[in-house]
C-alpha positions in Angstrom: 138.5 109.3 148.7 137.0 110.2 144.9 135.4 107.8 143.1 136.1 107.1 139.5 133.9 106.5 136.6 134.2 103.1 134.9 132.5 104.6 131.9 136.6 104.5 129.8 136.0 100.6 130.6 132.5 100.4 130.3 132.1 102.5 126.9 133.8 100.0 124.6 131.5 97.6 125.2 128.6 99.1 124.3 128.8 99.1 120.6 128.5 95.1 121.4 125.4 95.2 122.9 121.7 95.8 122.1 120.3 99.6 123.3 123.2 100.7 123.9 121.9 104.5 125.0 120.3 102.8 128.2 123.5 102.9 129.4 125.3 106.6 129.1 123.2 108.9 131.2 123.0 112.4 130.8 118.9 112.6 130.8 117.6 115.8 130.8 117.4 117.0 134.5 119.5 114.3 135.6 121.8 115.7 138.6 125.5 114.8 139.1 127.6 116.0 142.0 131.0 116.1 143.3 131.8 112.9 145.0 134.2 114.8 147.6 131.8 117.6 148.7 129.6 115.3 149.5 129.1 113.2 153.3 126.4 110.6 152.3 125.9 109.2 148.9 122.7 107.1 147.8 122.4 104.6 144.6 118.8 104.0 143.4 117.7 101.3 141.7 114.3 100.2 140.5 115.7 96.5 140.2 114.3 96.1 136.1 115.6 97.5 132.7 115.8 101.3 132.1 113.1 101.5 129.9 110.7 100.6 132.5 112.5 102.0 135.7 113.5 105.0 134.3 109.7 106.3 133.9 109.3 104.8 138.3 107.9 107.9 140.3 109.1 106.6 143.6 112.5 106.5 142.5 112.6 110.1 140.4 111.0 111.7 143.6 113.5 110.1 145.9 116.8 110.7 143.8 115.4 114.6 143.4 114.9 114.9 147.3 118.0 113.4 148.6 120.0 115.5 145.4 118.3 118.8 147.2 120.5 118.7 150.1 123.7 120.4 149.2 125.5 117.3 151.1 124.1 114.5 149.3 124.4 113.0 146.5 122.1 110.7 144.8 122.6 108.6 141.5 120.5 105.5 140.1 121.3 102.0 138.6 119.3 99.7 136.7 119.5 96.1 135.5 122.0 95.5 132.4 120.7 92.8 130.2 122.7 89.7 130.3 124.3 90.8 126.8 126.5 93.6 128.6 126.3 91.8 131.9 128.3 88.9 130.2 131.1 91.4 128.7 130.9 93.2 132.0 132.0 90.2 134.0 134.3 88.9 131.0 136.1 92.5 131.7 135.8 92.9 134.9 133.4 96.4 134.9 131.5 96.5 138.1 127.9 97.4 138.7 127.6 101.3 137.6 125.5 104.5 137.9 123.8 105.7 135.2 124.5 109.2 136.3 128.2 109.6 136.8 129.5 105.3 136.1 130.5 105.2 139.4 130.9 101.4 141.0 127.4 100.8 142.9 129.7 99.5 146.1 131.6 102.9 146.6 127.8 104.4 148.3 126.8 104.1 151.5 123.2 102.9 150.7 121.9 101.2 147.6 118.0 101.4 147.8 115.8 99.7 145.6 112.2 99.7 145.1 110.6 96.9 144.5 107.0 97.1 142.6 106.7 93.5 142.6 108.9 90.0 143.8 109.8 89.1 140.4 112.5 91.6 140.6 114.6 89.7 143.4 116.8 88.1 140.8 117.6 91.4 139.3 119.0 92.6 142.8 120.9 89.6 142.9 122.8 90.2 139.8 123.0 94.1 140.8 125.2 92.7 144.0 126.8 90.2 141.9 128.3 92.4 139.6 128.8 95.4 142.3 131.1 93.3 144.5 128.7 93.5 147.1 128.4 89.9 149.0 125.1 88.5 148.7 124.3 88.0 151.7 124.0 90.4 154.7 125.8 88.8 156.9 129.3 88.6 154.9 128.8 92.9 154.5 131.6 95.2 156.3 131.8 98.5 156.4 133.1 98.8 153.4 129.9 98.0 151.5 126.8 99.9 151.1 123.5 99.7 153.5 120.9 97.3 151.0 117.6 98.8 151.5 114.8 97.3 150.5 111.3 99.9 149.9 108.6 99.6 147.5 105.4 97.5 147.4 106.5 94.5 148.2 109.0 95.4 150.9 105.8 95.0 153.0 106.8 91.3 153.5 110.6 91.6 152.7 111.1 88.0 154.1 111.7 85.9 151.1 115.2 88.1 150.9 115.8 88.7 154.2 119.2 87.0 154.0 120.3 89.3 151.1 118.9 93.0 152.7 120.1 95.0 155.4 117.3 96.9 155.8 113.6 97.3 154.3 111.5 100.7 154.6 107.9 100.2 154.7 105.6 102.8 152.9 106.3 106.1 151.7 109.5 106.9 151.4 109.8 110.9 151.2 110.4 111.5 154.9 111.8 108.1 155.5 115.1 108.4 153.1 115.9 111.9 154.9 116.2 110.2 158.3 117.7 107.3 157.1 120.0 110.4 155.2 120.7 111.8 159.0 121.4 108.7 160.8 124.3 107.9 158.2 125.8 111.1 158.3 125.8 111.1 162.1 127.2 107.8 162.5 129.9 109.1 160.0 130.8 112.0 161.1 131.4 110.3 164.6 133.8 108.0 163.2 131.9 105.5 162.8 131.2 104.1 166.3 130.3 100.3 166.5 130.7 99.7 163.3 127.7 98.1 161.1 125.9 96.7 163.6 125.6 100.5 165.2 124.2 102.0 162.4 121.9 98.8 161.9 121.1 99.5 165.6 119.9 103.4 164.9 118.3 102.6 162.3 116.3 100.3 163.6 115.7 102.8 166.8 113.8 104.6 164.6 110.7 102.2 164.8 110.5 102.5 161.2 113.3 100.5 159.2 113.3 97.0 159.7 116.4 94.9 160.2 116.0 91.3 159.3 119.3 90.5 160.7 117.8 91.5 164.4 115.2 89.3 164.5 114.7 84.9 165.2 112.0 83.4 163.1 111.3 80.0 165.1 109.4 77.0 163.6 106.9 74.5 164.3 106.9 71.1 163.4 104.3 71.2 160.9 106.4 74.3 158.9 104.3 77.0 160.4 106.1 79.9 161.7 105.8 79.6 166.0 107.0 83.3 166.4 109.5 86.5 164.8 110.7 88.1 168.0 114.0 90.7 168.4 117.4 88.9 169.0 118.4 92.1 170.9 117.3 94.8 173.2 117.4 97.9 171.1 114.8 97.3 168.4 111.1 96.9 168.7 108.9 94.0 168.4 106.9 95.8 165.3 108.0 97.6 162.8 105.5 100.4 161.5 105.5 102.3 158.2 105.8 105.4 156.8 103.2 108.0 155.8 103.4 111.4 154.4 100.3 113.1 155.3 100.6 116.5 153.9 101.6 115.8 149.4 101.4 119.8 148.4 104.4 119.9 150.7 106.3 117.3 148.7 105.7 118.4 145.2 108.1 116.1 143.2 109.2 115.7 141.0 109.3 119.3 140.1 112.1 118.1 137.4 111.2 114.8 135.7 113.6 113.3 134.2 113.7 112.7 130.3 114.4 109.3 129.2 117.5 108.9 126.1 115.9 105.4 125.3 112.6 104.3 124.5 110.4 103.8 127.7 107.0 102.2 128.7 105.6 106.0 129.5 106.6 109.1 127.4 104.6 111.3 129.9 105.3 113.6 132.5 103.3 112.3 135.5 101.3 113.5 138.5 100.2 112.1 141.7 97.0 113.6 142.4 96.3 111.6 145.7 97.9 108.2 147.2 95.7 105.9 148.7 92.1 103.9 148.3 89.3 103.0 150.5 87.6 101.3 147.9 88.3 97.9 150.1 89.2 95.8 146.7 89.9 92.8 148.7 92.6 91.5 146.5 94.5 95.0 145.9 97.4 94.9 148.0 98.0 98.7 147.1 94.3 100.3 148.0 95.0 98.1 151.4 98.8 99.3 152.3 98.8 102.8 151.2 95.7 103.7 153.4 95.0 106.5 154.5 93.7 108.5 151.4 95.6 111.9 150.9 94.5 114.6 148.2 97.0 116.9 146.6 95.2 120.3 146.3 93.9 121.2 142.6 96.4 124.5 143.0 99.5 122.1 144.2 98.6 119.7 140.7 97.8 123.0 139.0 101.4 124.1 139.9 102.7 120.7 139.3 101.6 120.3 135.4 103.0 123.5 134.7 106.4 123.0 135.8 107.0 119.7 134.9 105.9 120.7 131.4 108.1 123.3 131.2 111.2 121.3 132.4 110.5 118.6 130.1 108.8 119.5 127.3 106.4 116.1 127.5 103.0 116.5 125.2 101.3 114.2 127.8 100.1 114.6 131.2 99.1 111.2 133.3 97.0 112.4 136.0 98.0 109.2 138.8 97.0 107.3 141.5 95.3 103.8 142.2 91.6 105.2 140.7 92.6 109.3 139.7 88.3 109.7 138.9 88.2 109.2 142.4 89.7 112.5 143.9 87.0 114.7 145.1 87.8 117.7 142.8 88.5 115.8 139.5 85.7 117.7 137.4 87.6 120.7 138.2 90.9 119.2 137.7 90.3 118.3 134.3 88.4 120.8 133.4 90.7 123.7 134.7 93.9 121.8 132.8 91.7 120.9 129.9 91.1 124.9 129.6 94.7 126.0 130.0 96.4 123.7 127.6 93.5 123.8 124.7 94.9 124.9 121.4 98.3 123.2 122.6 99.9 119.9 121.7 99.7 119.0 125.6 97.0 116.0 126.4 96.1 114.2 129.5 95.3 111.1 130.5 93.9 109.0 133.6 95.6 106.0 133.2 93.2 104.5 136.2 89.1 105.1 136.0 86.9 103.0 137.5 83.2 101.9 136.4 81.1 104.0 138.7 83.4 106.7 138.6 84.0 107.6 134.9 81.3 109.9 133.1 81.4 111.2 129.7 81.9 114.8 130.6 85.4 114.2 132.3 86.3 112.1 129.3 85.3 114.6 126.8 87.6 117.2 129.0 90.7 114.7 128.6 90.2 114.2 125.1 89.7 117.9 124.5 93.2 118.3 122.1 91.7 115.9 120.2 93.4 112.5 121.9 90.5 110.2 122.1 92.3 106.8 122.5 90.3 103.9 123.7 88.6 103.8 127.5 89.6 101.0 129.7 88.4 99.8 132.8 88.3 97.1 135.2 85.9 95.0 136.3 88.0 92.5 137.4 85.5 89.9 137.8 83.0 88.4 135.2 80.0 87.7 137.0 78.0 89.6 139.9 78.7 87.1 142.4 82.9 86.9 142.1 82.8 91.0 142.2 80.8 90.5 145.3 83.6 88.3 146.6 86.2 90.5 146.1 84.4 93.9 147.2 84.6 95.1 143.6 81.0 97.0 143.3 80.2 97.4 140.0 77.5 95.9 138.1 76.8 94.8 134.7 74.1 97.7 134.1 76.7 100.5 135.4 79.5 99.0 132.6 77.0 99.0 129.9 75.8 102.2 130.6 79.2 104.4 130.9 80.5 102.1 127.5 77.0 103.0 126.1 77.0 107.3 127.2 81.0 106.8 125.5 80.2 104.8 122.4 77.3 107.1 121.2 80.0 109.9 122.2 82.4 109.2 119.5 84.6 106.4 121.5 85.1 103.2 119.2 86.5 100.8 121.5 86.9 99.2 125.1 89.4 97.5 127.2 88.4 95.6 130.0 90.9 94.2 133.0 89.8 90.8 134.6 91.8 88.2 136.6 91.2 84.4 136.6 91.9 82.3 139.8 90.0 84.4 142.5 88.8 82.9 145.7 86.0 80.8 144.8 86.1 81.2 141.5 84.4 78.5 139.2 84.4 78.0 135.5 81.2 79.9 135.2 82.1 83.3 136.3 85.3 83.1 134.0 82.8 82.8 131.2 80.5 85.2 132.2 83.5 87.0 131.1 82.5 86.5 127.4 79.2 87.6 127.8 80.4 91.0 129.5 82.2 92.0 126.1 79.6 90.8 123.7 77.1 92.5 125.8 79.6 95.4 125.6 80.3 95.4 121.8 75.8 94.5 121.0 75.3 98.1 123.2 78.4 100.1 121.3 76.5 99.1 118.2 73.3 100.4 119.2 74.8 103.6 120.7 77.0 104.3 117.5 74.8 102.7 114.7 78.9 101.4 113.9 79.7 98.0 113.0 83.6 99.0 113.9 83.3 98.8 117.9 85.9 97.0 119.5 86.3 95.5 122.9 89.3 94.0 124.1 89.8 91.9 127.6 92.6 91.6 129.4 93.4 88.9 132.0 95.9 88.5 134.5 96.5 85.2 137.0 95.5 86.4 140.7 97.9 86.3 143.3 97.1 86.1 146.9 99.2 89.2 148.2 100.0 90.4 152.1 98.2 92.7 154.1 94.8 92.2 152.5 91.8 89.9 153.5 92.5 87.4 150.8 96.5 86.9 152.5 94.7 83.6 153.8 93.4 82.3 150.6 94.6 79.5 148.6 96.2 80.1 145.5 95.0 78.6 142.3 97.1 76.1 140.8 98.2 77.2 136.9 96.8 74.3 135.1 93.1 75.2 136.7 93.8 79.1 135.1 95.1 77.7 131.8 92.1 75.6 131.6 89.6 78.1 132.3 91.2 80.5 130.0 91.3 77.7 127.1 87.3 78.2 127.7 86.8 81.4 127.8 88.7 81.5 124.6 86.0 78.7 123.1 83.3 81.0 124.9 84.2 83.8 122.8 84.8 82.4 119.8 81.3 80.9 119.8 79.8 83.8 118.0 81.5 83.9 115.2 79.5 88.0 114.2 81.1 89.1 117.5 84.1 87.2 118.2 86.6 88.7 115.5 85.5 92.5 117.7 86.5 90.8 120.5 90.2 90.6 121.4 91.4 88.7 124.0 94.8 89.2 125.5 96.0 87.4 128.8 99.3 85.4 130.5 99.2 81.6 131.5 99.2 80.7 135.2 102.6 79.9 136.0 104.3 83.4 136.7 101.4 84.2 139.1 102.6 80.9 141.2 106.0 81.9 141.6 104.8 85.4 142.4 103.0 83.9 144.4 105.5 82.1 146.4 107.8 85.0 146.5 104.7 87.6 147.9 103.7 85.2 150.5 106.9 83.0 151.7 109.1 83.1 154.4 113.4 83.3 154.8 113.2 79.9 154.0 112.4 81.1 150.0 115.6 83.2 150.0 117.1 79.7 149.1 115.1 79.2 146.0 115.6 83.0 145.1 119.3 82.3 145.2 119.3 78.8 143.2 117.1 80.2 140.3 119.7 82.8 140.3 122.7 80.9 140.3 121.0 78.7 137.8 120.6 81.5 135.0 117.7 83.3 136.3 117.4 87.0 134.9 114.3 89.3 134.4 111.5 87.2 135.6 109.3 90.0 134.9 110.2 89.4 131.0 108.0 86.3 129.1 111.1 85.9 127.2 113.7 85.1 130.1 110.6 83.8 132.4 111.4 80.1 133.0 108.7 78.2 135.1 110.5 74.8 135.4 113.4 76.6 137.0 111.5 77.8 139.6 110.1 74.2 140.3 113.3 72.6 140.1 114.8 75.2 142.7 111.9 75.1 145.2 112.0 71.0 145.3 115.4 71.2 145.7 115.6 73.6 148.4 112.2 73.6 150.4 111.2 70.1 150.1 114.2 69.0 152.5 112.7 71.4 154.8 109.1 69.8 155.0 107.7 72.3 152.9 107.3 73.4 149.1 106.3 75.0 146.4 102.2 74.0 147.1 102.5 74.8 150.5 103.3 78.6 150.1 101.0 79.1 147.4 97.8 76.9 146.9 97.2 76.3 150.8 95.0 77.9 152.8 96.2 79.8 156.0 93.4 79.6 159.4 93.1 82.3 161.3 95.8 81.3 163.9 98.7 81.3 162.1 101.8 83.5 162.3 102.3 84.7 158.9 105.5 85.7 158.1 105.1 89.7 157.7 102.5 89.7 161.1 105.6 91.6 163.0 105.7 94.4 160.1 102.8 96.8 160.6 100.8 98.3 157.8 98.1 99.7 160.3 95.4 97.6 158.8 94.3 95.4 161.9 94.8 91.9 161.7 91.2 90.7 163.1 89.2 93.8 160.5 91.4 91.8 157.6 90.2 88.2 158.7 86.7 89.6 158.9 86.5 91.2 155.6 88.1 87.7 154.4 85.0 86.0 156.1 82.3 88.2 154.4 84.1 87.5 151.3 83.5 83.6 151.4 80.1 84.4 152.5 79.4 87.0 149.5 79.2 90.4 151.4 80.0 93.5 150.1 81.6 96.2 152.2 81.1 100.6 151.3 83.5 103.0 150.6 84.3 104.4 154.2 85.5 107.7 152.3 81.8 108.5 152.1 80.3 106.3 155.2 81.0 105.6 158.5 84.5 104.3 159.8 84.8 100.7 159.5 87.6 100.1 161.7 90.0 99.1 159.5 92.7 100.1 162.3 94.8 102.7 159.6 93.6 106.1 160.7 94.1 105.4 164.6 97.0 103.8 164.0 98.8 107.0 161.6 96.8 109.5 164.3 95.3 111.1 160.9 92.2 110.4 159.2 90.9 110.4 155.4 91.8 113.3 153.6 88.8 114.4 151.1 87.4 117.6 149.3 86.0 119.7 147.9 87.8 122.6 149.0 85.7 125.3 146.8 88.9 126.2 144.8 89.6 126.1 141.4 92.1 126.3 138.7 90.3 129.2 137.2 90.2 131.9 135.6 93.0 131.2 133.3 94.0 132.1 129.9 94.6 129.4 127.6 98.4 128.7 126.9 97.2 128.0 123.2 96.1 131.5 122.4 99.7 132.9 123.7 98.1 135.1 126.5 99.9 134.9 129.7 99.3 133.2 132.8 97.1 135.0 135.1 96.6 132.1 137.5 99.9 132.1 140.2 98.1 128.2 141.2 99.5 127.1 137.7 102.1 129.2 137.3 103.9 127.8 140.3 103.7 130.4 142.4 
């Protein structure tokens, strides 16, 4: 049966409500399809506002793949503010597509990706306002598959009561089989019902079904076991990597946002992965192994997503981009064949060690020379030791130094307060880092006008990393030590007004917190926060801390457990934590080790460039690290500037 498009409902209400274009469609390279030719139709949603899910790789490349296949048809949601989500339930419009303003419920799979927890409300509403029940266990066949991917669907637990399904990992190869299940269980006519095509899904070894699996208790509130409430599904659930990125080169066609978004750039993955070993970095842990795209497949890449969007910037992307093997070339080769353009490029991710001047001065070639920013992450030698981040004090001061006297005027520096063993003293050390930063721009430049700013974020215990055991710190402890770094700076008065110091109190990072590492007993306080007004937790503005509270003694404390118990306890080695049955391929005793030489100081190497360290991902994926150089290059090439035509097929897309 065709689906209608609510937009003849939906498109008087939008003169009533703030940015209103969020809400029309019709981006540039945005795909719409006939409902009827079509056998299996997906709804994508990255569960946040357009502006900032719109520019969401993981969710462009998936909506262009499943849109590929001439039976398929893809379209994507986002969350309405609760300006049109109050006229939308006042008129009755239901949860719509941005694409075509079809009803979310009419597909058979809504997928979102979730970057991080603080989204869970935001599906909530989505379901809300889609007609879809809440909970999984009230769905028929008349409602969509929920499908849970992204970051945090790693430990999918705190909504296991309101998913059908979660996808761990990468998600190109994933959504196609998912994609060929559905369409034989359809075409069939839909044998067994739900439950069957929960069942073959969950056959696969690679989607995980809450609903098929018993989470039993101890007395104490520790989890005694997960195990399979039926016969057909395995005990682990293992995710998904694709090995081989020049064969999935997407988005070929970016899509163009209408509204403002938080990246005007056309974007590139130039490798996934990190074997840095950051101990608290939940992504360089779960997206092991590392995996280079070629310098001719990004080569090919720039070039056509240029030319199908018309973008002036290029973000060159992954978890640390100066880290892929050919990045001299890279730069070099794209710096040569846009110069004389209005094309620049940018790495939004450079570490320390990594950076030199000459790659900079190649992505500031078209004369772009915002500031540099990097992340040490801790402030003194000993907490960066902790947390396996190895970079010193003399290697900062020397790359800001070799930048400085190279024409760069100012610095941004990433920290986060609340590490394991963290004391007062290495948050202030933090202070002495950017005077020590702004005394050596001086001396490089012979400027008075050098500027460092430092930027601090709340840490949060995450899964699948040694630090998953680690006790949280409590918000008033970060507030405090912030208050004195603050007072730390402002000491010296000569430096301090160079200094600029930007950073967000404890209390988000608790519930984050308590969402990353809980159980299915937190679904409760998910669903009283939202049933209590909560919207857009990600936002400051509709953030509200005492909710959370509120919610978590009401619902966990009858339960023997609470808010402090999920977040600022420590976990021993012997306990079941709640994602141990979902497999990242990171071994459970290499991660409890690394968590030991942390307390104890010791650093560990980049296995990318030393021997393996066991880490259990390359065994376990039956791959290994991928790493260059090949030899190749993006040359010889004439420059698009000087209009003489492509000689190089590598960039041309050929």
């Amino acid at each position: 049966m065709s689906v209608e498009s609510v937009f003849p409902a939906l498109e008087p209400l939008l003169p009533r409500v703030s940015k209103p274009v969020q809400y029309v469609g019709g981006e540039l390279n945005a795909t719409v399809k006939d409902w009827d030719s079509t056998a299996v139709r997906w709804c994508l949603m990255y569960p946040d506002a357009y502006e900032v899910g719109l520019p969401n790789q993981g969710v462009m490349i998936l909506y262009e793949i499943l849109n590929e296949l001439e039976d398929v048809l893809a379209e994507r949601t986002y969350t309405v503010w609760p300006d049109l989500e109050a006229l939308m339930r006042e008129h009755g419009v239901p949860q719509f597509t941005v694409d075509a303003h079809r009803p979310v419920k009419a597909f058979d799979v809504l997928g979102l990706s979730f970057a991080t927890e603080l989204g869970y409300t935001n599906m909530l509403t989505a379901l809300d306002l889609a007609g879809i029940p809440l909970h999984a266990a009230d769905r028929t066949e008349d409602d969509p598959i929920v499908l849970a991917g992204g970051h945090a669907a790693f430990n999918p637990e705190p909504i296991a009561d309101f998913i059908d399904a979660a996808v761990l990992g990468d998600g190109e190869e994933a959504v196609l089989e998912v994609t060929d299940i559905i369409r034989e269980w359809k075409a069939q006519g839909r044998p067994g019902g739900r439950d069957e095509l929960l069942t073959r899904l969950a056959e696969t070894g690679g989607v995980y079904i809450p609903r098929f699996y018993d989470v039993e208790y101890l007395a104490d509130g520790r989890i005694q076991r997960v195990v399979p409430n039926t016969d057909r599904v395995p005990y682990r659930v293992f995710k998904r990597t694709t090995m081989e990125l020049d064969e999935w080169p997407y988005p070929k066609q970016p899509l163009v946002p209408l509204a403002e978004s938080v990246h005007e750039r056309m974007s590139v993955e130039i490798f996934r992965g990190c074997t840095r070993g950051c101990r608290f970095c939940q992504a360089g842990m779960i997206t092991r192994p590392v995996r280079e795209r070629s310098i001719e497949g990004i080569g090919a890449m720039v070039q056509r997503g240029l030319e199908a969007t018309g973008f002036e910037e290029v973000g060159l992307l992954s978890l640390s981009s100066a880290d892929h093997s050919e990045i001299a070339e890279i730069t070099r080769g794209l710096a040569d064949r846009y110069e004389g353009t209005n094309t620049g490029l940018s790495l939004p991710s450079t570490r320390v060690d990594a950076f030199n001047v000459d790659l900079a001065n190649e992505i500031s070639r078209n004369g772009r020379r915002s500031g540099l920013t990097f992340a040490p992450e801790g402030g003194s030698e000993r907490i960066r030791r902790v947390i396996n981040k190895m970079v010193s004090e003399e290697d900062l001061i020397r790359t800001v130094s070799a930048a400085f006297s190279n024409g760069w005027r100012q610095v941004k520096l990433y920290f986060m307060c609340g590490l394991p063993t963290e004391t007062d003293e290495d948050v202030l050390q933090i202070a002495r880092m950017a005077k020590e930063v702004i005394r050596a721009g001086r001396e490089a430049s012979g400027r008075k006008d050098i500027r460092c700013t430092i930027s601090i974020g709340g840490f949060v215990p995450k899964p699948h990393t040694p630090f998953q055991w680690a006790p949280q710190c409590d918000p008033d402890t970060v507030d405090d030590r912030l208050r004195k770094l603050r007072a730390e700076v402002n000491l010296d008065r000569g430096m301090a007004r160079n200094i600029g110091m930007r950073y967000h109190d404890g209390k988000p990072s608790l519930i984050e917190g308590l969402l990353s590492r809980g159980d299915r007993r937190v679904g409760r306080v998910v669903e009283r926060v939202w049933r209590d007004g909560g919207r857009l937790d990600g936002w400051s503005e509709h953030f509200s801390y005492d909710r959370w509270v509120n919610a978590a003694a009401s619902e966990l404390e009858p339960l023997g457990v609470s808010l402090a118990w999920f977040t600022t306890r420590e976990r021993d080695e012997t306990e079941v934590l709640p994602w141990d049955h979902l497999d990242s391929g990171l071994d459970k005793e290499w991660l409890w080790a690394d968590w030991q030489d942390a307390l104890s100081e010791q650093e560990q190497d980049d296995c990318r460039w030393t021997p393996c360290f066991d880490c259990g991902v390359c065994p376990a994926m039956g791959t290994d690290i991928q790493v260059g150089p090949s030899g190749r290059t993006l040359l010889p090439i004439s420059p698009v500037g000087k209009g003489s035509p492509v000689r190089n097929p590598s960039l041309a897309g050929g």
